[in-house]
N, C-alpha and C positions, 0 to 999 in steps of 0.2 A: 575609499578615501573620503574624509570628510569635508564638503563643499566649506569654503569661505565665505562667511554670514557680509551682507551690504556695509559692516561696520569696519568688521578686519580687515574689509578691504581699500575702504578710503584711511587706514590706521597706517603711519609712515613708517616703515620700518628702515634699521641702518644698513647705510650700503658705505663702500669705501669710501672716505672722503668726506665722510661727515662730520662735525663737530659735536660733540657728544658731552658732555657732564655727566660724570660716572661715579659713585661710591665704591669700594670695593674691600675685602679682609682677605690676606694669602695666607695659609697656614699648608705649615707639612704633612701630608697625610699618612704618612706613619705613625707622627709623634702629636699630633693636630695642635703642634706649635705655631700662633702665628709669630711671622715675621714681618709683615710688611699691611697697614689698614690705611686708610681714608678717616679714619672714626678715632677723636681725640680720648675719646672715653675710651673706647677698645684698648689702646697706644698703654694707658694709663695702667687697666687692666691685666695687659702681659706682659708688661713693666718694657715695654720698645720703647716709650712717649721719648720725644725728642722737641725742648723748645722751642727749636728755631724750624722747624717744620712747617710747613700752613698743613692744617687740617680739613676738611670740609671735601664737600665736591671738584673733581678734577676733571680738567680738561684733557678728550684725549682727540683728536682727528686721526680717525681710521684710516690704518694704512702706514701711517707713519713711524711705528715701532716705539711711541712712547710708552706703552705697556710690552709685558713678556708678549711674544707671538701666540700664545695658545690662548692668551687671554684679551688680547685684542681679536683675533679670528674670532673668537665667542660671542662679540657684539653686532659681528653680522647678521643682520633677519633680526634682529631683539625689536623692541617698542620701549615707548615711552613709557616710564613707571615699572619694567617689567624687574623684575628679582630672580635670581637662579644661579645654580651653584654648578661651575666647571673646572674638572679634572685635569691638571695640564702637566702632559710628560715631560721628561727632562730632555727631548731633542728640541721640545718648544718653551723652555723653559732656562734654568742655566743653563743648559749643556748637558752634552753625558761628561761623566770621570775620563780624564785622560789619564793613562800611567806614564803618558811623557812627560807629566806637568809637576808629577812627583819626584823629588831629589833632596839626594844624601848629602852632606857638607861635615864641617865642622864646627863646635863653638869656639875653636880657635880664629877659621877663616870667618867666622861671622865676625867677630869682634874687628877685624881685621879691615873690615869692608863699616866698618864705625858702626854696626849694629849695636846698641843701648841696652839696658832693664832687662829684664828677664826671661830667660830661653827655656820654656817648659810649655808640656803638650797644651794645644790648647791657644795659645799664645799667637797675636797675630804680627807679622813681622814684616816689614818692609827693605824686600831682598831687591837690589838690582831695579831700583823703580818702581816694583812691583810688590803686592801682598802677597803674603804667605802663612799658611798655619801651619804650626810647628805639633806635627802628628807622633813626633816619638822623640824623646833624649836620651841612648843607653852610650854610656864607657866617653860621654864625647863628644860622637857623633848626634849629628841632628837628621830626623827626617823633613823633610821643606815642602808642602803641598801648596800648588799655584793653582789647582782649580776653585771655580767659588765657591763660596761656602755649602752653597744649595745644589749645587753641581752633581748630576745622578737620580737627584728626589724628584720624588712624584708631589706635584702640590694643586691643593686644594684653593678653588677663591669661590667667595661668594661676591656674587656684583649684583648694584642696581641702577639701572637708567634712569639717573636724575634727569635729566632733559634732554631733547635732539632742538640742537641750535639752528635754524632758518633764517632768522634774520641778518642783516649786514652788522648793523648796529654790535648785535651781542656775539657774534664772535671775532670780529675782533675786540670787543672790551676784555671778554676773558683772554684771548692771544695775550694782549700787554696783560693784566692780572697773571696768568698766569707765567709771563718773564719778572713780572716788579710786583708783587702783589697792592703794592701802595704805591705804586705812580700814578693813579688816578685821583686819588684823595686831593677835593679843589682845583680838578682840573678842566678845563669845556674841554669837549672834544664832539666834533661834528664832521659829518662826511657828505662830500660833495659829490654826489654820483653823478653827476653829469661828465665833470670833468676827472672824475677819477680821484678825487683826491680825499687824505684824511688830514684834518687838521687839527693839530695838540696844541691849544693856547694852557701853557703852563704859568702866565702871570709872572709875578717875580719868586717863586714857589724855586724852580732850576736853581736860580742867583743865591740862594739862599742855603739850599743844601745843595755842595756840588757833585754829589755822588751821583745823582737821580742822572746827568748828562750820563754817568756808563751805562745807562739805559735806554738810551737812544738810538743809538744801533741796533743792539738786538730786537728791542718794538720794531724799530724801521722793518729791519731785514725780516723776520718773521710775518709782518703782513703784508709784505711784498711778498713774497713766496708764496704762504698760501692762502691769500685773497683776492682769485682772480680780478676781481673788476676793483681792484684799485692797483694806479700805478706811480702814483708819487704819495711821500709824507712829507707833512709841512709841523714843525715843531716851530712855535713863537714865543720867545723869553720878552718877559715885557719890566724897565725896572724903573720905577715911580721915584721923584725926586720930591721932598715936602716941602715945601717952605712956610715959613711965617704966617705969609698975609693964605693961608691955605692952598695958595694956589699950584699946580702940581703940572711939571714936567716930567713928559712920558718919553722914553727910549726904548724901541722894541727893535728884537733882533728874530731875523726868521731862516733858520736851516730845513735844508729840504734834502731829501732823499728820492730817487726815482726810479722804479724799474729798468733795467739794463737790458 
């Protein structure tokens, strides 16, 4: 067995629980279609690109199943910078094929059930709630498949370790980034470790677009959960009133959130 040099060894490798920034491209290793990249150019490439998408590096904290399971297990032991390509079965991946999940119907009873546009193989359809590909249409009848589309395949990903997160500071900026990717833009935010606290001064920025408030909760609750050493959020709306002689009255409002 080959000894570990004085370097590999002070080198951080991931363990569960860590905060990671990851690249990644999935393809099916059958047909070495990708379906699912990190990479706007790739997206563009295999004609996936989706505008409303963020592209770039992703956040994932191991353990938590934001990636498929075969490919978050994969980033355990990695390094920083590291590249490498892993094979991920379909119990770690969609799933195997059910043949329960397969079903016959009709295009009558589709219709019936207010099913729209067009019933032919291929086609994906929203049965009962739920999606569906529609695998066959003979005399009538439809076949209805409810497994996912990837359900059974073997798929390939190449990933690479953009960064392992350590500081307070950068994860949770990424946590919000990755809930709101632009709730940051002109925003202070400072963390008070003594008393645990994180604090969003968002200016009159909130008052102004009020969407950004449906974003407060999820930031909240998200670094509540997983940022042990904070335990309250402090979001502060601040709204400026102008006057003439320049002179400005300030109205600030401050919501908090706290660990439970």
């Amino acid at each position: 067995m080959k000894k570990m040099s004085a370097k590999e060894k002070k080198e951080k490798l991931i363990k569960e629980g860590d905060f990671v920034l990851v690249e990644y491209t999935g393809y099916v290793k059958e047909t070495n279609e990708v379906f699912d990249t990190t990479s706007e150019d790739i997206a563009k490439e295999s004609n996936i690109y989706d505008p409303k998408t963020r592209y770039g590096p992703t956040l994932v904290i191991v353990g938590e199943e934001w990636l498929l399971k075969g490919v978050e297990e994969s980033l355990i032991g990695k390094k920083e910078n590291e590249e490498y390509e892993v094979e991920v079965p379909p119990e770690k991946g969609f799933g195997v094929r059910d043949s329960k999940k397969i079903r016959t119907t009709t295009i009558r009873k589709l219709r019936e059930t207010g099913v729209k546009g067009d019933i032919a193989p291929g086609v994906v359809l929203e049965v009962d709630g739920k999606p569906a590909i529609v695998r066959a249409v003979v005399s009538g009848r439809v076949m209805l498949d409810f497994n996912p589309p990837l359900a059974g395949k073997y798929l390939l990903y190449k990933v690479k370790i953009v960064k392992i997160l350590t500081k307070l500071d950068e994860k949770i900026r990424e946590l919000i980034k990755h809930i709101d990717p632009n709730f940051l833009e002109n925003v202070k935010l400072s963390i008070k470790k003594k008393d645990q606290i994180v604090l969003i001064e968002l200016g009159d920025k909130a008052l102004n677009n009020p969407n950004l408030h449906l974003s407060k909760k999820p930031i909240a609750d998200s670094i509540l959960k997983y940022i042990e050493e904070i335990k309250k959020i402090r979001f502060v709306d601040e709204a400026v009133k102008k006057v003439e002689e320049e002179v400005s009255e300030t109205v600030t409002e401050e919501v908090e959130q706290t660990r439970e």
